[in-house]
N, C-alpha and C positions, 0 to 999 in steps of 0.2 A: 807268259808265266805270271802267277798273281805273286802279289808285295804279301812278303812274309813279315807275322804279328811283332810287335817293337814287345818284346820281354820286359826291356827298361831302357833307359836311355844313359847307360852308365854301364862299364864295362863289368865283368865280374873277375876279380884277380883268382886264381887256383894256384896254390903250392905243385907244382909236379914233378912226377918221377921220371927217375930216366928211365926210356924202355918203355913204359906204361901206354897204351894205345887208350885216346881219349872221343868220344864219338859227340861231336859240337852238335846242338839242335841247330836246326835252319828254318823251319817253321815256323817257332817263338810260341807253340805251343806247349813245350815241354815243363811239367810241374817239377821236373829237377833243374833248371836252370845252371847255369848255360849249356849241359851236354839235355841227351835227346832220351826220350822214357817210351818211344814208340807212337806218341800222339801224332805223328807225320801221316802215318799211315791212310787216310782219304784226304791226302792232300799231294800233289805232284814234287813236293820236298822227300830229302832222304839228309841223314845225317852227316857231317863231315867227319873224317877219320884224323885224326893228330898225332903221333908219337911226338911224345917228349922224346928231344936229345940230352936234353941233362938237366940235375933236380935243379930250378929255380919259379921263381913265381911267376906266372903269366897274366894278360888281362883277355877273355876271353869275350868277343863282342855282344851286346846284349841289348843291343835295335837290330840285330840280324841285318844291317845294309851294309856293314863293311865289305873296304874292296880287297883287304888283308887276308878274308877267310882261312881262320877262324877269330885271327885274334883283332883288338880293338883298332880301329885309327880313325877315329876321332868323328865317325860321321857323323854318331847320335849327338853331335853338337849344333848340327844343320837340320834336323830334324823337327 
């Protein structure tokens, strides 16, 4: 499996809903950062799926190497 594009190296925090189904890029190609716009597509990534359990603000990882998927922990500091 190839090393998916580093977006940024800093997480991206998102207000979210409870209920709301959230589809995380994993490629680190997506121009909507951090979720995914279909740029996966000729690549062996697919997006990750998230529901929110309840509204509060998330960090959603945005070097794509976390071990967390979807959300940040801390890799993009080794990076």
């Amino acid at each position: 499996m190839s090393n998916a594009e580093i977006a940024q190296k800093a997480p991206y925090p998102v207000a979210v809903t409870t209920g709301q189904k959230y589809f995380w890029c994993a490629c680190g190609k997506s121009n909507k950062q951090p979720f995914c716009d279909g740029s996966h597509q000729d690549t062996e990534f697919t997006p990750y799926a998230y529901t929110a359990e309840e509204d509060r603000t998330l960090y959603f990882c945005g070097c794509k190497h976390t071990g967390d998927v979807p959300l940040c922990d801390g890799t993009h500091k080794d990076l």
